[in-house]
N, CA, C and O atoms as a CHARMM CRD file, in Angstrom:
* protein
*
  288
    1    1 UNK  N     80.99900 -83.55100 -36.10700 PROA 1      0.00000
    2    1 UNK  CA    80.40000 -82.29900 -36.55100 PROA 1      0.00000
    3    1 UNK  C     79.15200 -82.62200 -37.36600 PROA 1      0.00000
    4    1 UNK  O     79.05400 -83.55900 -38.15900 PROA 1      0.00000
    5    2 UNK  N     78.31100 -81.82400 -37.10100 PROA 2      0.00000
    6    2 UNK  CA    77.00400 -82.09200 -38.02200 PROA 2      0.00000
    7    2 UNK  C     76.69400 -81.21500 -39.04200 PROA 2      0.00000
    8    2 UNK  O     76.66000 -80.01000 -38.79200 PROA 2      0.00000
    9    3 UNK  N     76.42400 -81.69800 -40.34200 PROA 3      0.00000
   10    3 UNK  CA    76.12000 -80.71700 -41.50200 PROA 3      0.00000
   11    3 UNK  C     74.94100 -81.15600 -41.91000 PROA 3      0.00000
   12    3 UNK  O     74.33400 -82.22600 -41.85800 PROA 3      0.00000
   13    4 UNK  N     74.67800 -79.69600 -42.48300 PROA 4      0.00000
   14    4 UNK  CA    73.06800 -79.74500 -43.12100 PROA 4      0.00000
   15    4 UNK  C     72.85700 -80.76300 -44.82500 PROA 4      0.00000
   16    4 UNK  O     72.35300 -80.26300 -45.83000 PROA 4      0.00000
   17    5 UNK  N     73.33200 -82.07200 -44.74800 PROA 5      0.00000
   18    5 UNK  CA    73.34300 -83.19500 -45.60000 PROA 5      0.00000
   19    5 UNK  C     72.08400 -83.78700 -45.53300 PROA 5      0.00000
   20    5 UNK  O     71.61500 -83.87200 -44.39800 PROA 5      0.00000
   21    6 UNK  N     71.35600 -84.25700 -46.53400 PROA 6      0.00000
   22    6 UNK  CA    70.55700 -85.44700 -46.34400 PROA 6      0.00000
   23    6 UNK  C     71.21100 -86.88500 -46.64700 PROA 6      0.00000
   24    6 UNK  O     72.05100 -87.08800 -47.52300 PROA 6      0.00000
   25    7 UNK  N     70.81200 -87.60500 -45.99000 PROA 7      0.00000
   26    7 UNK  CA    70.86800 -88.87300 -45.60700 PROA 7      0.00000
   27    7 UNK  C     70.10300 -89.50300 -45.71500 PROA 7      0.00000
   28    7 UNK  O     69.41900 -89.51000 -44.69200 PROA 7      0.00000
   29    8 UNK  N     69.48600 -90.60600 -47.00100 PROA 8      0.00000
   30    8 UNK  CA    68.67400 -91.20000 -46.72800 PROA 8      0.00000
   31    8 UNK  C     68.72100 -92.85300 -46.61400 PROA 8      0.00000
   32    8 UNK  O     69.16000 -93.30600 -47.67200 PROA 8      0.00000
   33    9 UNK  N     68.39600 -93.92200 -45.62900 PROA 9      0.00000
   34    9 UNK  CA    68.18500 -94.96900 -45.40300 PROA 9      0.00000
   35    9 UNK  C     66.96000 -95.81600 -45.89900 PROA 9      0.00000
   36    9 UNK  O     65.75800 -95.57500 -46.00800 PROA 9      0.00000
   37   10 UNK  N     67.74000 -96.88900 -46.15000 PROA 10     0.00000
   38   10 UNK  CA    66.36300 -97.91900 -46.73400 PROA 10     0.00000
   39   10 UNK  C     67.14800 -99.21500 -47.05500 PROA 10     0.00000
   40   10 UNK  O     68.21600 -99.36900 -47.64700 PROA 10     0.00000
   41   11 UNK  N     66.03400-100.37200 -46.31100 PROA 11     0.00000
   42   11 UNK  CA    66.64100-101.77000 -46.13300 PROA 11     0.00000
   43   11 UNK  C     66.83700-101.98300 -47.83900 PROA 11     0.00000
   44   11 UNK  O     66.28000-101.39400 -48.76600 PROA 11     0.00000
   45   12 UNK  N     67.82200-103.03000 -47.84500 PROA 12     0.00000
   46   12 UNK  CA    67.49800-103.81800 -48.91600 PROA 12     0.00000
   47   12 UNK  C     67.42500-105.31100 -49.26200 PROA 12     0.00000
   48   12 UNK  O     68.18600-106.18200 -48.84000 PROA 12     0.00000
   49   13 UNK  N     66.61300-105.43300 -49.91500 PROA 13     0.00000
   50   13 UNK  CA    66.41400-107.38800 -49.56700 PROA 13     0.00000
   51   13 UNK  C     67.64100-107.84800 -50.46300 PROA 13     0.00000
   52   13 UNK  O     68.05500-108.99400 -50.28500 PROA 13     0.00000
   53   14 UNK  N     68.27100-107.02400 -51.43500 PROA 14     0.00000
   54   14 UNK  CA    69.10200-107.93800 -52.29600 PROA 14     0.00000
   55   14 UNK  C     70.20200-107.92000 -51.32600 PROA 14     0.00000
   56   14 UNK  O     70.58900-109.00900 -50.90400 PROA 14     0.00000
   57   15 UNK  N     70.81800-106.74300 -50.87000 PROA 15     0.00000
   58   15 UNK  CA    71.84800-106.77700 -49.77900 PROA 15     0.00000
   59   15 UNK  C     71.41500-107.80500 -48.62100 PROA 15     0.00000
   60   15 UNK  O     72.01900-108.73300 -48.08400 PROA 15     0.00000
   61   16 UNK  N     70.57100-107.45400 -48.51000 PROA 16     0.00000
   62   16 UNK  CA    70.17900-107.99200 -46.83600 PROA 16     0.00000
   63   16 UNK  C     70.88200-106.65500 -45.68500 PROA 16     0.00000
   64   16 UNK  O     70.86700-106.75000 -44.45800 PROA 16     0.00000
   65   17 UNK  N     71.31400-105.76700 -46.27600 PROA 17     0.00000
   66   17 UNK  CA    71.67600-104.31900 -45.34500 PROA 17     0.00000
   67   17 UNK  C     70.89900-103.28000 -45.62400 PROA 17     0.00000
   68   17 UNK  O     70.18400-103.31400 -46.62600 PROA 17     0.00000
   69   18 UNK  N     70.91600-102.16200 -44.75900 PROA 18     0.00000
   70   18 UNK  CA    70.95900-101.12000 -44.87100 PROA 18     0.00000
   71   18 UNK  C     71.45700-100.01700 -46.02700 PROA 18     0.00000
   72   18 UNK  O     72.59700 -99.55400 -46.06000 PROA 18     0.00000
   73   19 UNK  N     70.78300 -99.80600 -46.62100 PROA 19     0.00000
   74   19 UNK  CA    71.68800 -99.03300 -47.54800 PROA 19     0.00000
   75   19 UNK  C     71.37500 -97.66900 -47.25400 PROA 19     0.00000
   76   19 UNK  O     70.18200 -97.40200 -47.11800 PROA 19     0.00000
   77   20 UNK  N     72.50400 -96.44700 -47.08800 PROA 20     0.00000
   78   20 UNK  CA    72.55500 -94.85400 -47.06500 PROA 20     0.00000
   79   20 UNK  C     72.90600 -94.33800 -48.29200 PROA 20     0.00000
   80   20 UNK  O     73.77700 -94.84800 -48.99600 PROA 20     0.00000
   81   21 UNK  N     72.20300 -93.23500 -48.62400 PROA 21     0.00000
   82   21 UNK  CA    72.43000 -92.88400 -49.36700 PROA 21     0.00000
   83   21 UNK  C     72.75000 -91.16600 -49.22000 PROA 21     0.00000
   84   21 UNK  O     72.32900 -90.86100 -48.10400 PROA 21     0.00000
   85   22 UNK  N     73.27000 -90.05000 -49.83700 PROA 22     0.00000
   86   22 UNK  CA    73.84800 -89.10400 -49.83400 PROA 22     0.00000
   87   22 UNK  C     73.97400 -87.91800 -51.14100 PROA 22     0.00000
   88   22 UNK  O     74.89600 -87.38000 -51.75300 PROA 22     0.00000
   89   23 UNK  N     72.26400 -87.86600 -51.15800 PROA 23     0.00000
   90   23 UNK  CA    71.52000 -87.71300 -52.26700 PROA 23     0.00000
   91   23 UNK  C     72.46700 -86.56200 -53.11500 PROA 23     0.00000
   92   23 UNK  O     72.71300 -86.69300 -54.31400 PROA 23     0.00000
   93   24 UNK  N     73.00100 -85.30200 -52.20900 PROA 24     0.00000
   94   24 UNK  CA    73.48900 -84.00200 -52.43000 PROA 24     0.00000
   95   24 UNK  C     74.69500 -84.41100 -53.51500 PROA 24     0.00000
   96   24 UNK  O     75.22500 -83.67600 -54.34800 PROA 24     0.00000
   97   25 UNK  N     74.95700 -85.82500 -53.23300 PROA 25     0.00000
   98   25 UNK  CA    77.14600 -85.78300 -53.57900 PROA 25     0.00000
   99   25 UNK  C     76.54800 -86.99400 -54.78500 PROA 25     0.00000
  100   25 UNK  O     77.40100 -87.76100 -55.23000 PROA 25     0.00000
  101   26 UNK  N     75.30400 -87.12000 -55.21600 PROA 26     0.00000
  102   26 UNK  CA    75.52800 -87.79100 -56.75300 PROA 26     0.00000
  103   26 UNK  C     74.57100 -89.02100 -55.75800 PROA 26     0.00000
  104   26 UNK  O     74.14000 -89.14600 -54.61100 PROA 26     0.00000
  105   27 UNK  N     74.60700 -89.93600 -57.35700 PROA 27     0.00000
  106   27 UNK  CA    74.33800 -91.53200 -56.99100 PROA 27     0.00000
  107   27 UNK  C     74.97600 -92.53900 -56.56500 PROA 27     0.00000
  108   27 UNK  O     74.54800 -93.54800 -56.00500 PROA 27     0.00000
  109   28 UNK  N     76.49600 -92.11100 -56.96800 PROA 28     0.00000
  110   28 UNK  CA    77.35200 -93.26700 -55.93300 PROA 28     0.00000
  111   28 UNK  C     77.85300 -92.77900 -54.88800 PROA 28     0.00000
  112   28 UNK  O     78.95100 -93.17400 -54.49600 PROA 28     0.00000
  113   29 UNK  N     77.24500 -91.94900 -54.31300 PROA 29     0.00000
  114   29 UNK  CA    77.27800 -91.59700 -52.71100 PROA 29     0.00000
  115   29 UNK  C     76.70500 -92.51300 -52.00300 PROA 29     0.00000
  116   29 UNK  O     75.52100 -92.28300 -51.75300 PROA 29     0.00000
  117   30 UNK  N     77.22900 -93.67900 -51.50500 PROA 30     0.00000
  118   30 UNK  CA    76.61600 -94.72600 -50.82200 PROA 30     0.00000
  119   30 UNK  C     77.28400 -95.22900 -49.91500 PROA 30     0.00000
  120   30 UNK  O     78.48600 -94.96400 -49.88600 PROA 30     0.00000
  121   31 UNK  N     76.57600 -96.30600 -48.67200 PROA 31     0.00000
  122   31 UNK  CA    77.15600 -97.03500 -47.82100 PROA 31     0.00000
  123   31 UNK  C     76.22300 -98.07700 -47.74100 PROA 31     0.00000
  124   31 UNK  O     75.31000 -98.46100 -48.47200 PROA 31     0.00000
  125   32 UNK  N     76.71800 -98.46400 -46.58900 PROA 32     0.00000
  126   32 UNK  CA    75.69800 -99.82100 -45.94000 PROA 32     0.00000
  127   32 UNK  C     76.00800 -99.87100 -44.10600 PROA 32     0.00000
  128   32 UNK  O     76.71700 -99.33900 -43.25200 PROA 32     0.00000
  129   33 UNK  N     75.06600-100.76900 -44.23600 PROA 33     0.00000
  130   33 UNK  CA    75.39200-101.13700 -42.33300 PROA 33     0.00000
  131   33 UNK  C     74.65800-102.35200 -42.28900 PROA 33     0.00000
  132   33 UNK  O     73.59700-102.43600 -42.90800 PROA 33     0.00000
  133   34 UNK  N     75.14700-103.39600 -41.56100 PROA 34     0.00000
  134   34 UNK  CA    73.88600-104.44000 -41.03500 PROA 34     0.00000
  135   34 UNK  C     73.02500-103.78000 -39.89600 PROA 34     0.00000
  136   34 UNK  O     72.57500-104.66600 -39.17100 PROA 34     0.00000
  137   35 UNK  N     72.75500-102.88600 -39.61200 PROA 35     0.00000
  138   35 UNK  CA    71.53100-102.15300 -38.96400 PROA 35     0.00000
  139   35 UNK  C     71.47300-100.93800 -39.24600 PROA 35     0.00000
  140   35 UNK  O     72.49200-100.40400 -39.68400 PROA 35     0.00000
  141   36 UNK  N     70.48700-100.30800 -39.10400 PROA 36     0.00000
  142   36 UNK  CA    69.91700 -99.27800 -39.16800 PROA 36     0.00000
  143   36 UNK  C     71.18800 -97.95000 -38.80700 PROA 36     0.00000
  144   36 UNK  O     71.76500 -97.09400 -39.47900 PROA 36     0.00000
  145   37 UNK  N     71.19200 -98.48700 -37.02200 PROA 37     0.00000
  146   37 UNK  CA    72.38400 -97.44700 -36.59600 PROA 37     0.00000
  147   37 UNK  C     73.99500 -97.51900 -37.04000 PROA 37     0.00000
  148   37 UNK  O     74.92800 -96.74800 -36.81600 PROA 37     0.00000
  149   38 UNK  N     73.90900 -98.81800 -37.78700 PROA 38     0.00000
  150   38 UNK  CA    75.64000 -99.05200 -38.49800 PROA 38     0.00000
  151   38 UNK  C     75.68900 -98.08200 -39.40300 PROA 38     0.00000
  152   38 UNK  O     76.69600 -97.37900 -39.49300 PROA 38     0.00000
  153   39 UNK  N     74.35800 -97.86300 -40.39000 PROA 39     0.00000
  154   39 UNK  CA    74.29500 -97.16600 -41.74800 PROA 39     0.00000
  155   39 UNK  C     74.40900 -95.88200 -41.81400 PROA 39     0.00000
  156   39 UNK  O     75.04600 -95.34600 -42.72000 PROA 39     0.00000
  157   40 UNK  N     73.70400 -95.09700 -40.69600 PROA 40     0.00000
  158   40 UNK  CA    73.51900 -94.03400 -39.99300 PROA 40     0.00000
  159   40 UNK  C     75.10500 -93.73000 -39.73400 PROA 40     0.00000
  160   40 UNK  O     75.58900 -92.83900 -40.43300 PROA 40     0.00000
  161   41 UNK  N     76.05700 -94.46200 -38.68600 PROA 41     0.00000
  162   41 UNK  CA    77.17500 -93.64100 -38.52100 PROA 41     0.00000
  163   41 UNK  C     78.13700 -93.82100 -39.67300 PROA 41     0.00000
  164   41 UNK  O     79.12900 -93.10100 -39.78800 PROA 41     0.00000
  165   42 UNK  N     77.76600 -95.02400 -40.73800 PROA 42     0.00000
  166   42 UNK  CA    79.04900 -94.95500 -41.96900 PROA 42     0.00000
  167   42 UNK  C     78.90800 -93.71700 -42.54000 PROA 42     0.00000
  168   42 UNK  O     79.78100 -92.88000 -42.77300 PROA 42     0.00000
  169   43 UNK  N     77.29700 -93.66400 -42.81900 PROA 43     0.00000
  170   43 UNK  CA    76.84100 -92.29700 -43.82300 PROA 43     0.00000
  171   43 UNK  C     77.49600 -91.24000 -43.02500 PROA 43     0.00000
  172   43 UNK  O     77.79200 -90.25100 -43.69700 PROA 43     0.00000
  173   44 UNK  N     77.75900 -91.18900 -41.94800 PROA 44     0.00000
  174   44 UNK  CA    78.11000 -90.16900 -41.36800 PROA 44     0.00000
  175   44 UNK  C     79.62100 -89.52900 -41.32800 PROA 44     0.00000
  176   44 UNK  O     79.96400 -88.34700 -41.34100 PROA 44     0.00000
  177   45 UNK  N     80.43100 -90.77600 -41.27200 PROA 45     0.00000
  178   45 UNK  CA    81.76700 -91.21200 -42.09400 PROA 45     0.00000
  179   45 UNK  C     81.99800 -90.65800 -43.31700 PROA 45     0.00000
  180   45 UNK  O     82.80900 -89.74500 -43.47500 PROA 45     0.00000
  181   46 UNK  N     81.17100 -91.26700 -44.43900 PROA 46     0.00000
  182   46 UNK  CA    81.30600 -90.90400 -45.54700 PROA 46     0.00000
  183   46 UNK  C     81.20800 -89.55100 -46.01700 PROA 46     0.00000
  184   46 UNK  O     81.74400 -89.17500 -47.05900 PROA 46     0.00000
  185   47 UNK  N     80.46300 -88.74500 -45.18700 PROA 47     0.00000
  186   47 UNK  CA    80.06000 -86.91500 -45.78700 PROA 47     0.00000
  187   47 UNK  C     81.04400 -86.56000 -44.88500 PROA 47     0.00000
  188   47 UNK  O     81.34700 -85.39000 -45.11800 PROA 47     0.00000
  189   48 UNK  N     81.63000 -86.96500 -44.05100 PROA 48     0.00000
  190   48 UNK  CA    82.74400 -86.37500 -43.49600 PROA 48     0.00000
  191   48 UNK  C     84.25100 -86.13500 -44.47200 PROA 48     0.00000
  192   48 UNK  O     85.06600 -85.21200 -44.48000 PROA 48     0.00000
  193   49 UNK  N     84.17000 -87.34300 -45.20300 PROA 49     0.00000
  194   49 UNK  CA    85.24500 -87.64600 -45.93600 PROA 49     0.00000
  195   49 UNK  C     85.20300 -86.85100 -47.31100 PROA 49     0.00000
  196   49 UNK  O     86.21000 -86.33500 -47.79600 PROA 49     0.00000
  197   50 UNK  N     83.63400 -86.79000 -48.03600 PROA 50     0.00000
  198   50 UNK  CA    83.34700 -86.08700 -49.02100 PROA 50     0.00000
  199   50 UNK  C     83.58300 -84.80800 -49.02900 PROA 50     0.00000
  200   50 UNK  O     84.18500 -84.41400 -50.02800 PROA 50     0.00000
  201   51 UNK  N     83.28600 -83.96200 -48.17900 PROA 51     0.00000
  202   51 UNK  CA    83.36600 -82.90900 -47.46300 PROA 51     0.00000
  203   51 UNK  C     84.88300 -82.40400 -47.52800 PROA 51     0.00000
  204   51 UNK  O     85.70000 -81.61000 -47.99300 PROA 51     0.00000
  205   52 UNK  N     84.69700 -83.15200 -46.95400 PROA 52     0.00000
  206   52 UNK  CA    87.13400 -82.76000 -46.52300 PROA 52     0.00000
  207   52 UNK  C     87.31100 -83.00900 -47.91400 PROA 52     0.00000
  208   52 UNK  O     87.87300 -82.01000 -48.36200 PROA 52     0.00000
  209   53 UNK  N     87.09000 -83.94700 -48.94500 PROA 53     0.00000
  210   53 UNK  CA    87.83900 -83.87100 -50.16800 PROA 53     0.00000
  211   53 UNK  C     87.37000 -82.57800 -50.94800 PROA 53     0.00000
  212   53 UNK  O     88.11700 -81.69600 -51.37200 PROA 53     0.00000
  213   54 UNK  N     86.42900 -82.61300 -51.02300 PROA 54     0.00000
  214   54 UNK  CA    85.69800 -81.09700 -51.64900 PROA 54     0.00000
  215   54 UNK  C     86.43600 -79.71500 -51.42700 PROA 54     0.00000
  216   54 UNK  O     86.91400 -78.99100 -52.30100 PROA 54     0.00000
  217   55 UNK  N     86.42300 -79.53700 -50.22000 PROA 55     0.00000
  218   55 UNK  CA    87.72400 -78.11800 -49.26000 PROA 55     0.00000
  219   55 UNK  C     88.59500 -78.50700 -50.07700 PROA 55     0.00000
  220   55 UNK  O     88.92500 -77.75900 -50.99700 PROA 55     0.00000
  221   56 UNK  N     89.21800 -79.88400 -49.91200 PROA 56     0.00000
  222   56 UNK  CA    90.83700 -79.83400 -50.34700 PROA 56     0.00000
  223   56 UNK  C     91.15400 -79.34400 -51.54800 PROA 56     0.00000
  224   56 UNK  O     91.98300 -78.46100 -51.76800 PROA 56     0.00000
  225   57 UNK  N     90.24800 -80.12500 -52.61700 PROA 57     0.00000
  226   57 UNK  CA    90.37300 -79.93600 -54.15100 PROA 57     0.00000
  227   57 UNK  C     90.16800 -78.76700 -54.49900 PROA 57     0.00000
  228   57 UNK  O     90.67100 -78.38100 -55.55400 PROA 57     0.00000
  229   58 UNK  N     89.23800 -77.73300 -53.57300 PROA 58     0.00000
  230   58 UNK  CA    89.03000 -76.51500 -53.63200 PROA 58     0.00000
  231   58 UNK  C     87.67700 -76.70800 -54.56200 PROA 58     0.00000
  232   58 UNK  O     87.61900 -75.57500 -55.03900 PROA 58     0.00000
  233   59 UNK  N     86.58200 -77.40200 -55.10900 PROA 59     0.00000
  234   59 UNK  CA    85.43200 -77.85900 -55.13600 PROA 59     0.00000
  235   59 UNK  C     84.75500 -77.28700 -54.48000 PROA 59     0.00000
  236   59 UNK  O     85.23300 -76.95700 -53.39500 PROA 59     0.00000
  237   60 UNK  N     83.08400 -76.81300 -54.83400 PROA 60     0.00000
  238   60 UNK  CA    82.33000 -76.38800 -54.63500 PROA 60     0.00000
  239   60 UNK  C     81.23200 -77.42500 -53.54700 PROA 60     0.00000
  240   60 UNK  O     80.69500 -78.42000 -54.03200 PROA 60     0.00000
  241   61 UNK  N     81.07800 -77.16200 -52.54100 PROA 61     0.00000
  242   61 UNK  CA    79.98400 -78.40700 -51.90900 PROA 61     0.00000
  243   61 UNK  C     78.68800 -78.19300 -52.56900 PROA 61     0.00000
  244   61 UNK  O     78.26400 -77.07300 -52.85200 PROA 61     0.00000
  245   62 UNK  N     78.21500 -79.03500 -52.75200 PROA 62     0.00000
  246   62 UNK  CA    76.35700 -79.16700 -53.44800 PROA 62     0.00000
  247   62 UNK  C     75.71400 -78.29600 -52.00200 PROA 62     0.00000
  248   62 UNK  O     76.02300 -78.32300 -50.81000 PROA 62     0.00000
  249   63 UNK  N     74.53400 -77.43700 -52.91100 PROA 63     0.00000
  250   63 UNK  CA    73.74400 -76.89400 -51.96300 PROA 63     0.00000
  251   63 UNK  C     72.79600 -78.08200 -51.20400 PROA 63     0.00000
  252   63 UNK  O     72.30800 -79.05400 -51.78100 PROA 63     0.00000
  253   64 UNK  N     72.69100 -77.82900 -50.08800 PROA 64     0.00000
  254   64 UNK  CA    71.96400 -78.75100 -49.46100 PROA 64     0.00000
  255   64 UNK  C     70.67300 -79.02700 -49.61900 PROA 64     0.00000
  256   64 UNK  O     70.12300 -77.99900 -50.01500 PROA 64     0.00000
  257   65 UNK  N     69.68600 -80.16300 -49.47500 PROA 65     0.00000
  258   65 UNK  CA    68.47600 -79.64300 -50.35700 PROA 65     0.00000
  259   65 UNK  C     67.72800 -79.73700 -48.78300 PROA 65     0.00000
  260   65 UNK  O     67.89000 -80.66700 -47.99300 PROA 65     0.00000
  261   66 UNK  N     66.65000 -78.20100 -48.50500 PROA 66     0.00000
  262   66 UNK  CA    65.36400 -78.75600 -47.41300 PROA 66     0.00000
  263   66 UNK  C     64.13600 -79.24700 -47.68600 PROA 66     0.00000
  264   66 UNK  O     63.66900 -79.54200 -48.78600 PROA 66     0.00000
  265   67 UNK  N     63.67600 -79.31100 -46.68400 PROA 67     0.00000
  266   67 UNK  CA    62.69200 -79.86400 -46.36900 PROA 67     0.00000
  267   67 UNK  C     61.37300 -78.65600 -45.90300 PROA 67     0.00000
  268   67 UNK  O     61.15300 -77.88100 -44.97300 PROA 67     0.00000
  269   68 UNK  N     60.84600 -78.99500 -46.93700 PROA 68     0.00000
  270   68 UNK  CA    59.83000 -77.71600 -46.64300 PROA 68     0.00000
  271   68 UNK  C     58.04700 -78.53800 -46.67500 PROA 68     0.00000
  272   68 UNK  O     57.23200 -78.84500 -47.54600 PROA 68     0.00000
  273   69 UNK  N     58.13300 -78.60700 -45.31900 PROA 69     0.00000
  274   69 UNK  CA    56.98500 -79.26300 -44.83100 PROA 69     0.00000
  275   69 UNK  C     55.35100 -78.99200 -44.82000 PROA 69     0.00000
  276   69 UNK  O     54.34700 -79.67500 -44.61700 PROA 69     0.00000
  277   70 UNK  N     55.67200 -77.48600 -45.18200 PROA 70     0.00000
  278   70 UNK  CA    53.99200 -77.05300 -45.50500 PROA 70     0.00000
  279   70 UNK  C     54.03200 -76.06000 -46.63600 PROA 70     0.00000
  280   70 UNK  O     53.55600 -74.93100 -46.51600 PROA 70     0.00000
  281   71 UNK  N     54.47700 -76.39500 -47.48600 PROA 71     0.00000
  282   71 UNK  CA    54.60700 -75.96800 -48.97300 PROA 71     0.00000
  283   71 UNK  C     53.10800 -75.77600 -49.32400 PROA 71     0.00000
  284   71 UNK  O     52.28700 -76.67700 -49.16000 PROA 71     0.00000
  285   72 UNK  N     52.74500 -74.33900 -49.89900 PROA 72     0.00000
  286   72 UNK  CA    51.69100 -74.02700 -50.61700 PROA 72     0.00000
  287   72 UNK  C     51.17900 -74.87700 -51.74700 PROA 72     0.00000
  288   72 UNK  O     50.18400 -74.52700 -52.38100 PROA 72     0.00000
């Protein structure tokens, strides 16, 4: 299922991975991948899991943040 989450990726030399990040759910919203597309489907894993815990606990999900590309 796809949700309106950001996801953001970026190598890192200290890892030597991929690191995702999951800006909406805090700073230790994180993963890794040794490639690009590993990082991509953990992150994808991970807001799945965040998500379902959020419903369960009965928790509020973070508003999603957009992307507003031609901002005045």
């Amino acid at each position: 299922m796809k949700y309106p989450y950001s996801i953001l990726i970026q190598w890192s030399d200290e890892d030597q991975k991929y690191i995702a990040s999951l800006p909406e759910f805090g700073p230790y919203a994180r993963t890794h991948g040794s490639t690009y597309g590993e990082a991509a489907e953990m992150a994808e894993e991970v807001l799945e899991l965040l998500i379902e815990s959020y419903q369960e606990s009965g928790k509020v999900l973070p508003v999603p943040r957009s992307l507003e590309l031609y901002a005045a």
